[in-house]
N, C-alpha and C positions, 0 to 999 in steps of 0.2 A: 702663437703656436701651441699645439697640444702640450700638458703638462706630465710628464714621469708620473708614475703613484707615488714615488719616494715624494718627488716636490711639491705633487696636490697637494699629498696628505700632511705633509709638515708644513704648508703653506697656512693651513684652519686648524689641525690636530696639533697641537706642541705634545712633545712626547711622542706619538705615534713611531712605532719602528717598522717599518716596510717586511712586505710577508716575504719578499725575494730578492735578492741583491743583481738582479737582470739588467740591459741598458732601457731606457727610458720604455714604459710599459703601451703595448698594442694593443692592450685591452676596448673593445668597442665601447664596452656600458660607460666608462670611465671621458673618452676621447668624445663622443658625442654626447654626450653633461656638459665636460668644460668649456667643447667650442661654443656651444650656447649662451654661456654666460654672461656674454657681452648685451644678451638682446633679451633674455629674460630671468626675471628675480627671484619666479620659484623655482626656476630650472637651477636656480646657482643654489638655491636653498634645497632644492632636492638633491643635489652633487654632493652637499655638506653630508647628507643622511646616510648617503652609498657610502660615502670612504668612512662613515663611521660602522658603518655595514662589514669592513673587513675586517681579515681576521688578524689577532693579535699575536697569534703564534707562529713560525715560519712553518709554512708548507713547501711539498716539490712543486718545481716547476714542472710544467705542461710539457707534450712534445711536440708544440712547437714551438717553433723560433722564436721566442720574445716575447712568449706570451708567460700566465702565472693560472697556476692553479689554485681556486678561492673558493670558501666557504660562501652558504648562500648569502644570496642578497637578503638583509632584515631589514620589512616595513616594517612600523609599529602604528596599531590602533585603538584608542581609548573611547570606548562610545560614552562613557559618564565625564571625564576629563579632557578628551582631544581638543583640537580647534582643526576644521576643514579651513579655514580663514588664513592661519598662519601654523598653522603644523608643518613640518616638515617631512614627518614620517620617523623622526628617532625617537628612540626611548625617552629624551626630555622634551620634545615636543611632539607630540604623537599625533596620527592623524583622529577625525571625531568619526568618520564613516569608513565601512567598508572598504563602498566603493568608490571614495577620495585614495583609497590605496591602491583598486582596480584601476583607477584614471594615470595614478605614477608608472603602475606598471605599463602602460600601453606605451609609455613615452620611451621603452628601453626599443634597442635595436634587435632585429629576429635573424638570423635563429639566436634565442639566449645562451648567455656564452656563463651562464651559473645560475641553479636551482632560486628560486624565490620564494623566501619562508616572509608570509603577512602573521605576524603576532596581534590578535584581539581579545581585549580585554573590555569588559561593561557589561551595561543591557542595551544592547544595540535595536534601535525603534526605526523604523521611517519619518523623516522628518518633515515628511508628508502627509503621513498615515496612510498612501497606499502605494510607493515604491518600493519593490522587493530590498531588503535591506542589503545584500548580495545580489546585486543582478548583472552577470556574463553575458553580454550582448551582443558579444562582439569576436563570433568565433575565432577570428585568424589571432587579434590582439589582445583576448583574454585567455589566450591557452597558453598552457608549455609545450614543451615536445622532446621526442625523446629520449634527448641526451638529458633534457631540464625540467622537471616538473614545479609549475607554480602552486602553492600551499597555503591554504588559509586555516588558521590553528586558534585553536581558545588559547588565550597564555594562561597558562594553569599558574603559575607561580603569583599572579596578580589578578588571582581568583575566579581565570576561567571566564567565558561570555555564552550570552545569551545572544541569539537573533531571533526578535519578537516581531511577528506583524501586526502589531496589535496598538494600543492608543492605551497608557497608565492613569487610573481616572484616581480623584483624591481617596482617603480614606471614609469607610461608607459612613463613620461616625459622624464625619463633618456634610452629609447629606441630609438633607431637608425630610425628614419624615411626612409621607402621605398621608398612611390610615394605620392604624395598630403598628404592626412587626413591616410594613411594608416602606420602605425608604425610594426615593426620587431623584434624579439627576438629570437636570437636560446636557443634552449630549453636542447640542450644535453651539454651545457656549466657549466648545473645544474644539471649532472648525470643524468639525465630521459632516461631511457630503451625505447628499438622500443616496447616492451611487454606494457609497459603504454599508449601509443596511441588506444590500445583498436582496435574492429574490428567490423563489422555490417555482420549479417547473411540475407542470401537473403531466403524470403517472410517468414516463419513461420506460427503460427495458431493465431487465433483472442485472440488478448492479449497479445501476447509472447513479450518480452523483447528483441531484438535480435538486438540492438545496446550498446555495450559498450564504446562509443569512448572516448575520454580524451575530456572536455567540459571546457570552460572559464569564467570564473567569474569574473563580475568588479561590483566595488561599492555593493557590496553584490546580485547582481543578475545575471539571466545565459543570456552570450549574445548567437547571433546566427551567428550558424554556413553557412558559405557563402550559399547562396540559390536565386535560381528565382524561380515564382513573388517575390518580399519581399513584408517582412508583411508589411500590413496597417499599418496606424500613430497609429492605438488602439491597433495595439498589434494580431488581427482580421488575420489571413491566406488568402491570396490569390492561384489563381490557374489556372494550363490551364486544359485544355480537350481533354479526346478523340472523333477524330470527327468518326472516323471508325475502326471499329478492323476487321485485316487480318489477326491475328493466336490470338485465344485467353488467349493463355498462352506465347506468347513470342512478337509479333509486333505487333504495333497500329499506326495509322498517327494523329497525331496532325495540327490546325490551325493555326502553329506560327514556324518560318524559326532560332530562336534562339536559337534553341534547337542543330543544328548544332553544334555548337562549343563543344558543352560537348563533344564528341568523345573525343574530344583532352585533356580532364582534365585526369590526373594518379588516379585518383579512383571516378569516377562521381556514384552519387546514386540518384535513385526519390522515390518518397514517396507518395502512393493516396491509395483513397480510389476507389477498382479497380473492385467491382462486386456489391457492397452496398454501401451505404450512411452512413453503421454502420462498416466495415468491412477494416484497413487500416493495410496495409503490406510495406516494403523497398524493391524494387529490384535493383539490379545493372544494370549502363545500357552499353549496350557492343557496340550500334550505333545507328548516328540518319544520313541520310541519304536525300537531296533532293529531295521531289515528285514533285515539285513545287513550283511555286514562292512565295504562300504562305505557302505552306503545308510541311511537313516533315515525313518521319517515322522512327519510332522509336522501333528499339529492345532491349528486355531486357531478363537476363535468372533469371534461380531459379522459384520456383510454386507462381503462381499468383493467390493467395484466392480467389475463385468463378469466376476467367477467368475476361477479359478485358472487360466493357461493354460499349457502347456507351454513350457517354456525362460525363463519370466518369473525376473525377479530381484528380490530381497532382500537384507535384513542382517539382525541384531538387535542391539537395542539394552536399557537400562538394565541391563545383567549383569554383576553385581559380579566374574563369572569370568573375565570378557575386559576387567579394567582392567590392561592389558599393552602402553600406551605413550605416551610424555611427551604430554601436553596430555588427557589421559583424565580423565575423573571419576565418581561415582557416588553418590547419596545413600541414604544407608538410611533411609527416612521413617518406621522403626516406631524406630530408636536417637536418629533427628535426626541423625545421622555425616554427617559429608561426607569421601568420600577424593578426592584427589588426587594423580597427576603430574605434575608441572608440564613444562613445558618448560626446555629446561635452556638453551638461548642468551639469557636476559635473569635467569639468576642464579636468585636465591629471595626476591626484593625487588620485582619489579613489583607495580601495584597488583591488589587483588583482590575481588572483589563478589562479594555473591549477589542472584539477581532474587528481591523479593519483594511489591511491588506488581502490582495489575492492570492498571493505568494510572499513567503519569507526568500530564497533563494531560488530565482531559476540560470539557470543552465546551457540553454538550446542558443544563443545569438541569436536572440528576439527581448523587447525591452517585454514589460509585466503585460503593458497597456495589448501590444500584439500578440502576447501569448493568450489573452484572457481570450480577444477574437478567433484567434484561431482556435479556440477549444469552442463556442461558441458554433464557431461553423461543422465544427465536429459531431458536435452535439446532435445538430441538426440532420446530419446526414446520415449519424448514426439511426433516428429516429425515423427515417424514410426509409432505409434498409430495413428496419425490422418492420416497419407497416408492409411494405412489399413483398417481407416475406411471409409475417404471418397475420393475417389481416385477420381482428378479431371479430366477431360477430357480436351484438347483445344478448344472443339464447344459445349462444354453442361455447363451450371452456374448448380449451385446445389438449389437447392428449400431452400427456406427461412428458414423450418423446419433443414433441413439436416446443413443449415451454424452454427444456434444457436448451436446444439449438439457437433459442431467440439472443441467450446470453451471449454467444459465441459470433453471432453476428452482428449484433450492436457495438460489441467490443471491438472487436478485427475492424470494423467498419469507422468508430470514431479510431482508432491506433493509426487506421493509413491515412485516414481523412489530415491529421494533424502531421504528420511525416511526409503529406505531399507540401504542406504550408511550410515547413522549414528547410531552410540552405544548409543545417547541419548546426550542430552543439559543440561544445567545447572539448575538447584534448588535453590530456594527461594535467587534469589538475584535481587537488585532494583537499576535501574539507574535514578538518580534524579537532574533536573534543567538544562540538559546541553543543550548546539548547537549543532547539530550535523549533518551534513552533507561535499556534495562535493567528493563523492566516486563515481566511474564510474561504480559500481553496484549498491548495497544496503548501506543503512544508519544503518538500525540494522537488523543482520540476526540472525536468531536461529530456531533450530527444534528439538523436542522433549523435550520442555523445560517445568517446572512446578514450578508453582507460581514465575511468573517470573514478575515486576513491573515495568514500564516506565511511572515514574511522572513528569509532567511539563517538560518545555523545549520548545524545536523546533529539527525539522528532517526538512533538505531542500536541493536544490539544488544536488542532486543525480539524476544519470543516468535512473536506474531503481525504485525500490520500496523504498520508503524511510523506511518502515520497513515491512519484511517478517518475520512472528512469526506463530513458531508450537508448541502445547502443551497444558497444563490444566490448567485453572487458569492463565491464561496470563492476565493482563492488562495493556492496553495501557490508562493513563488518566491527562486531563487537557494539554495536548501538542497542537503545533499548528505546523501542516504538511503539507508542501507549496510547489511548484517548483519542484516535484519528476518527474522525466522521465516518472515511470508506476503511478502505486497504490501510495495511499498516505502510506495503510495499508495494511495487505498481512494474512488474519489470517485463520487459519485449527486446528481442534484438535476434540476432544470426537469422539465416538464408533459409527459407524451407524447399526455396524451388533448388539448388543445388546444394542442399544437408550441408551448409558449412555455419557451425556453432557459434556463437557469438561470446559464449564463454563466461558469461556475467554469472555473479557468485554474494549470497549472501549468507552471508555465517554466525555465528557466534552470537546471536543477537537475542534478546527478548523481546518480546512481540506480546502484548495484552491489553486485552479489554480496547480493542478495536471496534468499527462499526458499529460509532457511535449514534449514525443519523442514518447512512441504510443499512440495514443488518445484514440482506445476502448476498450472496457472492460477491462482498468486499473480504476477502479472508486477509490473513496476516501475511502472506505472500499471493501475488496474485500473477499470475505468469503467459506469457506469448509468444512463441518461437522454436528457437533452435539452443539445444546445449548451455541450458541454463543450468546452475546447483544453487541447492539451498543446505547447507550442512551444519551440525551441531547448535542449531536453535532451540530456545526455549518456545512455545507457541501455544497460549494458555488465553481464558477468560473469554472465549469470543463466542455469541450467538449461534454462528455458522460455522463456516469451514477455516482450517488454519491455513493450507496449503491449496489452490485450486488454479486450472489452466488450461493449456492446451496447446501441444506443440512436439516436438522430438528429441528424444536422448536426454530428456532429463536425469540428474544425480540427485538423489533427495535422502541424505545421509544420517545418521546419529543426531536425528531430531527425536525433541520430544514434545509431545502434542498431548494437553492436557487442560480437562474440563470444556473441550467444544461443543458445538451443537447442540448447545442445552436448550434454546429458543425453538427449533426448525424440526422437521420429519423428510425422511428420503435425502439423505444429504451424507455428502461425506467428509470426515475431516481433511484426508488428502482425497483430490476429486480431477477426474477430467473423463471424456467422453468422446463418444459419436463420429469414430473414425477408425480404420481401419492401417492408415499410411501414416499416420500420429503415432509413433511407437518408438518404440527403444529407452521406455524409462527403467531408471533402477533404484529400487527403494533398499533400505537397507540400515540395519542396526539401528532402526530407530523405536521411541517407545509407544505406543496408543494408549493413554489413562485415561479414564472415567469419559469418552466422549461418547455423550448418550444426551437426550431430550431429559431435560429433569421439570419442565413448565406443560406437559400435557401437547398431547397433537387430535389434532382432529381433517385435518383435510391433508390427503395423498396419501403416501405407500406409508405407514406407520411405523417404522424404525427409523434408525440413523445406523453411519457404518464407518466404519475407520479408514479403510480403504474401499475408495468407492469406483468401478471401474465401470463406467455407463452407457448403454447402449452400443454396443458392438467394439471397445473402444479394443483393442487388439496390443499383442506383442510387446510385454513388461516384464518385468521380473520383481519377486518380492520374496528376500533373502535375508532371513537372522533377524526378524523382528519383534517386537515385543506387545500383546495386545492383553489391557488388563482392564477386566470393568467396563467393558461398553456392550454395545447393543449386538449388533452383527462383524465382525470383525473387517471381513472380506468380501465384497461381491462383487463376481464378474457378470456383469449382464450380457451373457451371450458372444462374448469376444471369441479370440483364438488367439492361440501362441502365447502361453504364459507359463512362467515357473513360479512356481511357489512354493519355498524349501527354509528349511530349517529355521522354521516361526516359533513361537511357543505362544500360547491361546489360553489366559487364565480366567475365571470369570465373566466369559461370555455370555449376558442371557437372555439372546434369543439362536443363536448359529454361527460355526467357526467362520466358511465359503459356504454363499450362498453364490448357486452357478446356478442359471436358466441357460433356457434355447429361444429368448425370444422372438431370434430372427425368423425360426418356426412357426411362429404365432402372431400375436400383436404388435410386432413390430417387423414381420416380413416385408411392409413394403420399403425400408428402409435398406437393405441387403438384397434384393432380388436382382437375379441377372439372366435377362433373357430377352427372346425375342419382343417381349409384349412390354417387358420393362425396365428397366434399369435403375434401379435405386439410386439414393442419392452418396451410400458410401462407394460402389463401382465409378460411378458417376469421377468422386472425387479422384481414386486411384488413376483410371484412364487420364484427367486432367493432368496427372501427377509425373505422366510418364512410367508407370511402375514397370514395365517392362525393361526402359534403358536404364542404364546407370543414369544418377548414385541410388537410386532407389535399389535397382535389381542387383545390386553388388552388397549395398548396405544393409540391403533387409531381403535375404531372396526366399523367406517365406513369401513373401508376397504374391510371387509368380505365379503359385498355385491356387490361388486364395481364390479366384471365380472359378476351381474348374474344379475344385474340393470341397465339394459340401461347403458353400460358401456364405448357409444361414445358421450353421450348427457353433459352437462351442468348440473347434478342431484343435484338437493338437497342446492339451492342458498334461501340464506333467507336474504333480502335487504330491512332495515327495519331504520326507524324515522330520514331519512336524510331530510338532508335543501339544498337548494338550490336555487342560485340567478345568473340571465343573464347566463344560460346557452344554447352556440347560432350553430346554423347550425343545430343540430341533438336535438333528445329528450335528458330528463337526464337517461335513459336507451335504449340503441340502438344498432344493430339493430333490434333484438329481442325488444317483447310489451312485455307490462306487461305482460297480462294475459300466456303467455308462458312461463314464469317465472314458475308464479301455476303449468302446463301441465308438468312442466320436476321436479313435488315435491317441488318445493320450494315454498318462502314466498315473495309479495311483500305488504309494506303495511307501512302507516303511514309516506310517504314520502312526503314531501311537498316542493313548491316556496316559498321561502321567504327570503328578502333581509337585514333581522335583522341580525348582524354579531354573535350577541349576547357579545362584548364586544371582542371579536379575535380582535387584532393587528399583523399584520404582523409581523412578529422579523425585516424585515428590516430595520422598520419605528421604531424601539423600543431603544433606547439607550442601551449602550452595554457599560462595565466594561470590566476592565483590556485589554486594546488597541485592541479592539473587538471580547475580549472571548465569548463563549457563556454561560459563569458561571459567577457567583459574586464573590465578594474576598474567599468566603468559599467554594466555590466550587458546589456552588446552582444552579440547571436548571433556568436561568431567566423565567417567566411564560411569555406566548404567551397568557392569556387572564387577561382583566383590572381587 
């Protein structure tokens, strides 16, 4: 018969004192353990773990009848010490994996009748080298619910853990030297599959991820993979040019005769940004060919985003020719070689990885192997949508307008692609304090996931997105997301056809030196949907944009965004576009420093903007914020329905708002409504139902929006800013004021004035917890004295 907790637990625990002095306990987790025990051995050895899992001090009883109210269940896991073999799960026998603790839990009975806190400790690896080292695959029995959330935690008291997807190789001193500074290690000495090497897809759409390769890590950072030019001593990209293009989608000639040799490497690849300043794709290159003594041309296949343009720039990369300086490396996938330079200022002993997972943790109830497919078929459909929509030519570039849209539809198009693949993610469970990175995809992936929690920590050095997350109630908060291939963050969720918010919230986090492998529009947040926030983040270091999306009712709060866009031209740090029924965002108290182009532009609209509001994009607000040092501060390209109120604008040098009417001109065929034509933002409204609710209740500008001047700039009310050394243009340009008034709106109560009002930079501002943007509780530091 079932056993009392008094009698279990003084059965195995001598000493143990019972939390309740109730008659014999009904506890489930407890009652189906014991009756087990007859018929299996780690079920008896897992029952020993739980009742040492109680609490030693008395609690109240529950209100029910016979039952006890308990502290949570503690696993415990040691990735350097455990045994999966004979662990039980306790503190002296701990388990060695994860997910040997996700397999104990699935054996409890549902609904969980007490929270589940998993204690790990180590450096948690694949003991495969490419199973997610957390991998939830099993919706209904890896979730909590909502009386009980299951917890997987760094045990900080026993030094905190890492989840690495990565393969630990010896120290490089004890490697075979090749030639000079260059050291050697075969890699399949160590089981590594030709499937771990990863592959790079040729060109894609703006943003797409389409290199997975296997990446090296030394001393905790990523080096680089062999490439000409190399980078600057800062770290800063170098590059050549094209000086002429002969086919625009396959050969160009360049002004530099070393580009020769690459014919001759076994996988040569270049990397430019090849029709924009904003806009960068991989192609493979198939030849480069003698025009001249200085000159060369160079062919490449695969679609070339908006065609070759002249003076555009490149590098290339994986060429074992050009491993010619400390921190370079190279693998030969057909020997398994890996060579190396190392960096010579940390010796020949720092630690050293290779990525060889696709994922460190996912999420979604799909194992690694099924999620990889289904991104996979995603990929692919995403890449049919954009050919169908904008099908490139070899002698025609596509209009500025036409390139921003391609993003939005690759995206939206791989997000549903991969959300029709899955049965749904996990529930109410919280991963807390870990490392996590070094997987040649994603750091954390999940879709369809609800109340799902990622407290503190770090996500780094990954391939792609350091974490892709779908669902309601997601947050990601107080982590610092650094060294990620794409996005730092990857987030989608709530309803757009009936406006009901999904709620997901990232906060408190630092976000830098992202987009590491494609520069644009991976920013540090990268966002999809309905009633998302992003609040009190730091958001620094990045090529491109910090914040960019598209969706409704966004919160984007006492963020501060600093040193973006230093790479790109026409770009904004916070960025979304090309809709009219996309609307209801609110910016606010946040700071804009120094984000401007500091590496030179040469192809598109020549600025960058802090806030960048694009092609018709409509009905925001942008309230109490702070722009210091950048280029253009604010541009509304042609929208309606916005305020813009109590900003302050220091150092702006080229224009405060820059406001066009482009719906009026070169971009009227996107706004047009009438008999002959219907653009494609009416187009979208009508689909949207904008006449019935929740549209016409939620937003009932809307209603008017075709029958009012419906390509003009309508209805701007720009009201009680400040503004100091604002140089080259006015602080609203290139529209005057008074046109402002003509097209319904408000200007008025704006004034020059170089009083900061007590605004401090966050730069200049000291910073807690090794340069959080929170205090030790979790506090937005204020940006004014």
């Amino acid at each position: 018969p079932p056993l009392s907790k008094k009698d279990f637990s003084s059965s195995f625990l001598p000493g143990y004192q019972p939390s309740c002095t109730l008659p014999p306990c009904t506890d489930p987790d407890i009652r189906m353990l014991t009756s087990h025990c007859k018929t299996s051995l780690f079920i008896l050895i897992l029952s020993l773990s739980l009742v040492q899992a109680l609490p030693t001090k008395p609690v109240s009883a529950g209100s029910g009848s016979g039952s006890c109210s308990v502290e949570p269940l503690l696993l415990y896991v040691d990735c350097d010490r455990g045994s999966d073999a004979s662990g039980d799960g306790s503190p002296a026998a701990p388990f060695l994996s994860p997910n040997k603790a996700r397999d104990a839990i699935r054996l409890l009975p549902r609904p969980l009748q007490r929270p589940v806190l998993v204690k790990v400790a180590g450096e948690c690896r694949p003991s495969d080298l490419s199973t997610p080292v957390l991998e939830l695959n099993d919706s209904e029995r890896d979730s909590g619910d909502s009386s009980f959330r299951i917890t997987y935690s760094a045990d900080a008291p026993r030094g905190g853990s890492s989840l690495l997807g990565a393969l630990k190789l010896p120290s490089v001193s004890e490697w075979p030297t090749f030639k000079g500074e260059i050291r050697m290690l075969r890699l399949d000495s160590f089981e590594v599959q030709r499937s771990m090497y990863g592959t790079t897809r040729a060109g894609g759409g703006l943003g797409q991820c389409t290199s997975d390769r296997m990446e090296l890590f030394y001393g905790g950072m990523p080096m680089t993979r062999a490439r000409y030019p190399n980078l600057a001593p800062d770290g800063m990209y170098r590059w050549l040019r094209i000086s002429e293009v002969i086919d625009g989608q396959k050969q160009f000639v360049t002004n530099n005769t070393r580009v020769l040799g690459w014919s001759k490497e076994a996988d040569p690849w270049i990397h430019g940004y090849w029709g924009y300043d904003w806009a960068d794709t991989r192609l493979p290159l198939v030849s480069a060919v003698k025009k001249s003594d200085a000159q060369s041309i160079v062919t490449t296949s695969g679609r070339v985003l908006y065609g070759f343009a002249k003076n555009a720039r490149f590098y290339g990369e994986n060429l074992f020719s050009e491993l010619d300086a400390p921190g370079e490396y190279y693998i030969n996938q057909s020997t398994g070689t890996l060579f190396f330079w190392p960096p010579t200022d940390g010796g020949l002993h720092e630690s050293v990885y290779v990525s060889t997972a696709d994922y460190v943790v996912t999420l979604d109830g799909r194992n690694g192997k099924e999620v990889r497919a289904a991104e996979e078929r995603a990929l692919a459909a995403a890449e049919r949508k954009l050919s169908s929509t904008l099908p490139l030519s070899a002698d025609a570039r596509k209009t500025h307008s036409d390139a921003r849209e391609g993003h939005r539809v690759w995206k939206q198009a791989e997000v549903d692609s991969l959300k029709a693949d899955t049965q749904g993610g996990v529930e109410f469970v919280t991963l807390e304090g870990f490392r996590i990175g070094m997987a040649r995809r994603h750091g954390v992936f999940g879709l369809g996931l609800n109340r799902v929690e990622i407290r503190g920590g770090s996500v780094s050095l990954v391939g792609q997105h350091g974490m892709w997350l779908d669902g309601d109630e997601v947050s990601v908060n107080g982590a610092k997301i650094s060294h990620c291939g794409g996005s730092a963050v990857a987030l989608s969720g709530g309803n757009l056809g009936n406006l009901t918010g999904g709620g997901n919230l990232v906060q408190g986090c630092e976000i830098f030196q992202n987009a590491r492998v494609t520069r644009c529009y991976t920013p540090g947040v990268h966002w999809l949907g309905m009633g998302h926030r992003v609040v009190g983040n730091l958001i620094r270091d990045q090529p491109h944009s910090g914040v960019l999306g598209a969706g409704n009712d966004g919160i984007f709060q006492d963020n501060h965004f600093l040193r973006l866009l230093y790479e790109v031209s026409d770009s904004g740090a916070w960025d979304s576009d090309r809709s009219w029924t996309r609307r209801g965002h609110t910016l606010s108290n946040n700071t804009f420093e120094s984000t401007k182009n500091t590496v030179g532009m040469t192809l598109g609209f020549l600025h960058t903007v802090a806030i960048y509001f694009d092609d018709m994009l409509s009905g925001n607000q942008v309230v109490n914020n702070t722009f210091i040092d950048v280029d253009v501060a604010i541009l509304i390209g042609g929208g309606r329905d916005y305020l813009i109120s109590n900003n302050r604008f220091i150092d702006v040098a080229y224009g405060g708002i820059n406001i066009d009417n482009r719906g009026s001109t070169w971009d009227a065929y996107l706004c047009t409504y009438n008999t002959t034509l219907v653009g494609r933002l009416p187009q979208e409204m009508i689909s949207m139902h904008y006449e019935r609710p929740p549209y016409a209740t939620k937003y009932p500008n809307l209603a008017v929006t075709l029958y009012k001047h419906p390509c003009l700039p309508w209805g701007l009310s720009i009201v009680r800013n400040k503004y100091c050394r604002v140089h080259k243009q006015r602080f609203i340009y290139p529209v005057k004021e008074a046109t402002v008034a003509e097209w319904g709106g408000v200007f008025a109560d704006n004034e020059e004035s170089c009083e900061q009002g007590g605004v401090i930079p966050l730069s200049q501002a000291s910073l807690t917890n090794g340069g959080s943007p929170t205090d030790g509780g979790g506090a937005v530091l204020s940006r004014v004295a």
